[in-house]
C-alpha positions as CSV (number, residue, x, y, z in Angstrom):
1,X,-87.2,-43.6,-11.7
2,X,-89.2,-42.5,-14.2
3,X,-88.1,-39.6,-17.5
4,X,-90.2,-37.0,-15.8
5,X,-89.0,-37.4,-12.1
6,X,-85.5,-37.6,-13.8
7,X,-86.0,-34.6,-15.7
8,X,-87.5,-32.7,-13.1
9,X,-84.4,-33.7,-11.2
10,X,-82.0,-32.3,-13.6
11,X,-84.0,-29.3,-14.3
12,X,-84.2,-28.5,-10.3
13,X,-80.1,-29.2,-10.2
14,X,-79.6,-26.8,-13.2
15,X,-81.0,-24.5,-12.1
16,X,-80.1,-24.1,-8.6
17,X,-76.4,-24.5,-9.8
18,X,-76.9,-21.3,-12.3
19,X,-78.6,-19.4,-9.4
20,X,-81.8,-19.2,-11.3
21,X,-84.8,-18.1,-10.0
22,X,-87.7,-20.1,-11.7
23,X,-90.8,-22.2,-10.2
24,X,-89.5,-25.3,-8.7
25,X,-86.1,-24.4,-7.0
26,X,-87.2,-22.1,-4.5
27,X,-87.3,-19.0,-6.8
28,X,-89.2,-16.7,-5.3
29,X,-86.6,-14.4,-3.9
30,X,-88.7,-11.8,-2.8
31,X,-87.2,-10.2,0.6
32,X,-89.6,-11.5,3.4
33,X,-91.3,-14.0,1.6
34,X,-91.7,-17.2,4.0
35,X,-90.8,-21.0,3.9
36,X,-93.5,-23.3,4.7
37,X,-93.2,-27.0,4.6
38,X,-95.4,-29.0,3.1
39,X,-96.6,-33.2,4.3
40,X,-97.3,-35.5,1.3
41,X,-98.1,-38.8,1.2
42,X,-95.7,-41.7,1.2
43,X,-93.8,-41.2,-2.7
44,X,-95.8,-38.4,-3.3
45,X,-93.2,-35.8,-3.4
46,X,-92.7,-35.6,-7.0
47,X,-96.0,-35.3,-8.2
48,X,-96.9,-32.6,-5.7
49,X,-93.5,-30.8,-7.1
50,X,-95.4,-31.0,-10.4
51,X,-98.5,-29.7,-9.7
52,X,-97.0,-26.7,-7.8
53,X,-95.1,-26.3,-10.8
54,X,-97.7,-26.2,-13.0
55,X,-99.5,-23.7,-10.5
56,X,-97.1,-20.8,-10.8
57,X,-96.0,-21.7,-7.5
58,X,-92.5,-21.9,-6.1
59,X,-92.0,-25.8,-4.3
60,X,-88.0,-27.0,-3.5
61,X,-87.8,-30.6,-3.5
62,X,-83.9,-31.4,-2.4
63,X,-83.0,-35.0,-3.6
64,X,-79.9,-37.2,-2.8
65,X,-78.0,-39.6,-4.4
66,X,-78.4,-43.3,-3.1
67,X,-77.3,-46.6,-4.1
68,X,-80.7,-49.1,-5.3
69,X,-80.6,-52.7,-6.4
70,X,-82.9,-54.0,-9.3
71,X,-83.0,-56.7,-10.6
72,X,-79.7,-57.5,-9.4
73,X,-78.3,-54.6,-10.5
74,X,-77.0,-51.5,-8.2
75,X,-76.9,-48.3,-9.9
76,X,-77.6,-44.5,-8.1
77,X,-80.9,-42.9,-8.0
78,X,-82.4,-39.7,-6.5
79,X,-84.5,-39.6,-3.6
80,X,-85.8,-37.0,-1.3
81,X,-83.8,-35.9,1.2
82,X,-86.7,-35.9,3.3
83,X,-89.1,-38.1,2.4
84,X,-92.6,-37.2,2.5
85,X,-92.2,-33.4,2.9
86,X,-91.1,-30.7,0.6
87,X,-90.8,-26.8,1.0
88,X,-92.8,-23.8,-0.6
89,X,-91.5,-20.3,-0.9
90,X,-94.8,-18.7,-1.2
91,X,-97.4,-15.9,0.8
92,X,-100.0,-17.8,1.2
93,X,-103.3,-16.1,1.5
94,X,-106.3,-17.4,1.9
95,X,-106.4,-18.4,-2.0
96,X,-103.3,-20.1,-2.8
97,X,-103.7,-21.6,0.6
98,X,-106.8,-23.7,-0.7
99,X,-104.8,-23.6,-4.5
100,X,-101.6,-25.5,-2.6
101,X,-104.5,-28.1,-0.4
102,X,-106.2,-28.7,-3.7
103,X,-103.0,-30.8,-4.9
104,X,-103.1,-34.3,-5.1
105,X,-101.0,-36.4,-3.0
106,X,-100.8,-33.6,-0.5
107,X,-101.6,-34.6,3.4
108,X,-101.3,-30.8,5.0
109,X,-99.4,-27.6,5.3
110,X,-97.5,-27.8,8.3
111,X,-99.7,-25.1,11.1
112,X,-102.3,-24.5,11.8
113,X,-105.0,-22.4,10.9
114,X,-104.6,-21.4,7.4
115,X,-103.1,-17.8,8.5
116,X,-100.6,-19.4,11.2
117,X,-99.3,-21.7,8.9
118,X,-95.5,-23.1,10.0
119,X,-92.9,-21.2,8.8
120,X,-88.7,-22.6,8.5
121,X,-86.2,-20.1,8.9
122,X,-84.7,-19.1,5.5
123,X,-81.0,-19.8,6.7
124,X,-81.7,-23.5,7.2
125,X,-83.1,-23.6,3.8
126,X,-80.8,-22.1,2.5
127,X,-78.1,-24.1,3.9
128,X,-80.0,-27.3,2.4
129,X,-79.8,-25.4,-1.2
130,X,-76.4,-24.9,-0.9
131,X,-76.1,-28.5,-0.6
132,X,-78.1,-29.6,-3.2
133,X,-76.6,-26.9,-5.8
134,X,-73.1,-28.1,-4.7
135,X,-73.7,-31.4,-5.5
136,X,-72.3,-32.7,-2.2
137,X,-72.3,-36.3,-1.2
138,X,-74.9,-36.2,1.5
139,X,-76.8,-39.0,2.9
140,X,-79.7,-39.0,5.9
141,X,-79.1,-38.5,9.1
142,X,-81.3,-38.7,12.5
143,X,-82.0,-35.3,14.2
144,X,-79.4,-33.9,16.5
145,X,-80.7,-31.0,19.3
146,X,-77.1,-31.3,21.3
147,X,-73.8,-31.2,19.6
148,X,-71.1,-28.5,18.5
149,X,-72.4,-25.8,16.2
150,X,-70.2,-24.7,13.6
151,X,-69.6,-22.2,10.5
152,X,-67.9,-23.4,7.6
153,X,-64.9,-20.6,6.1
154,X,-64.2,-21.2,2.4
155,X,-65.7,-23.6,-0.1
156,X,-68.8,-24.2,-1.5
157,X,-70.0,-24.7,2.1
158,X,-69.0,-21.3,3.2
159,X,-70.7,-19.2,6.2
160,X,-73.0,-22.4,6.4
161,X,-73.8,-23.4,10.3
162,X,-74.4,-26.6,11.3
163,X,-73.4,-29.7,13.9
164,X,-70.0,-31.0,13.7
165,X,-69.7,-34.7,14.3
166,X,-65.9,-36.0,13.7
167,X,-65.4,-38.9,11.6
168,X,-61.7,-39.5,11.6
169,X,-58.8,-36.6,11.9
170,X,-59.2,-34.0,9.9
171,X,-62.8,-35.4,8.1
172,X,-66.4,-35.1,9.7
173,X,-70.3,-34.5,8.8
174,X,-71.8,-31.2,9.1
175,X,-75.0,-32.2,10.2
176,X,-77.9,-29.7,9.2
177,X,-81.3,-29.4,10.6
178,X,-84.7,-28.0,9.7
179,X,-86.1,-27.6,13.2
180,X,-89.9,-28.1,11.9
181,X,-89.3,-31.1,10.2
182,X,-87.3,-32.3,12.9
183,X,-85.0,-34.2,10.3
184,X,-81.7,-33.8,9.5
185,X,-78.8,-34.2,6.4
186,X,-75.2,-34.6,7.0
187,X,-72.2,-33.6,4.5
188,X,-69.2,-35.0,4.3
189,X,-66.7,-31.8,4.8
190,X,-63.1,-31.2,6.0
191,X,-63.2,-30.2,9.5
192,X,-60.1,-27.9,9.5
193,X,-62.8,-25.7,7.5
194,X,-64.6,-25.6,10.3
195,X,-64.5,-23.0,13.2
196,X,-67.0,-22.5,16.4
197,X,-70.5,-20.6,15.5
C-alpha cells in the first residue's frame, strides 16, 4: 500500500471516529442531501477518493482490514469494502455532474441521465459508517435479498438493521446491504444484541 493510500486511510478513519465533517468521509451533513454511488475502474478507488478530495467534494471510501502475503510475508492491509465503487454525498447539478465524470479512473455515476442519477438510502450508508468508524472486524459477504432482518440495542452497532445469519450460539454476522450496489458486508456481533426489525 502505498504512504498516500495509507494516509488517506488513517485520515478517513480519524475522522469518521471524531464525528468530523470534512471532504472525504461523507461530510456533507446537509439534511436532504443524497448518496450516489460512484463505478471506477478495477483499483481505481483511491485515486478517485483523491481527486474528489481535491475538488471540494464529499466521496466515502469504506476500507477493511484483510490478511495479504508478500514476499512470503502475511501482514494486514486495507482494501475497499467494495471494490470498484465508492459513495458521494453531493447535489449534483448539471456542473459538478460533469466536475465528478471529469475524474480519472472513474467508469460512471450509477443512473441515468445526469438529473436521475441513482440515489442509496442514507440509512444503509450510514449503517456502513458506523462500521467503519467502529473499527469492526468485517469481511465481504455475497448479497442476501431473503433472511431475518434485525436491529441492533446497545453498542457501537446500536439501532443499526441488518440480516442476521447465526454463526454459533450466542455469536453471528449482521449482514448489511446497499441495495444499488447489490453487495453486501457482514460484522461479527453478539446476537443476544439482536432483536426482530
Amino acid at each position: 500500500m502505498s504512504v498516500n493510500t495509507a494516509s488517506a486511510d488513517a485520515m478517513n478513519e480519524t475522522a469518521l471516529l471524531t464525528g468530523a465533517t470534512n471532504p472525504g468521509t461523507g461530510g456533507d451533513e446537509s439534511p436532504g442531501t443524497p448518496w450516489h454511488v460512484l463505478w471506477t475502474r478495477s483499483h481505481y478507488e483511491q485515486l478517485v477518493y483523491d481527486q474528489l478530495i481535491a475538488k471540494a467534494l464529499h466521496p466515502f471510501l469504506p476500507t477493511i482490514e484483510v490478511w495479504s502475503r508478500r514476499r512470503g510475508l502475511r501482514h494486514r492491509i486495507r482494501i475497499p469494502m467494495f471494490p470498484g465503487y465508492l459513495f458521494l454525498h453531493d447535489a449534483l447539478d448539471k456542473h459538478s455532474d460533469v466536475e465528478v465524470r471529469k475524474a480519472r479512473g472513474l467508469v460512471s455515476i450509477l443512473g441515468e441521465p445526469w438529473d436521475q442519477r441513482a440515489v442509496v438510502p442514507k440509512e444503509e450508508v450510514e449503517a456502513i459508517r458506523r462500521v467503519v468508524s467502529a473499527r469492526l472486524p468485517a469481511l465481504v459477504h455475497p448479497y442476501l435479498k431473503e433472511g431475518q432482518r434485525v436491529r441492533i440495542l446497545r453498542g457501537p452497532m446500536a439501532d443499526v438493521e441488518g440480516i442476521l445469519l447465526r454463526t454459533k450460539p450466542n455469536k453471528g454476522l449482521l449482514v448489511l446491504s446497499v441495495e444499488l450496489l447489490r453487495r453486501s458486508v457482514a460484522v461479527e456481533i453478539d446476537c443476544t444484541l439482536a432483536v426482530p426489525a
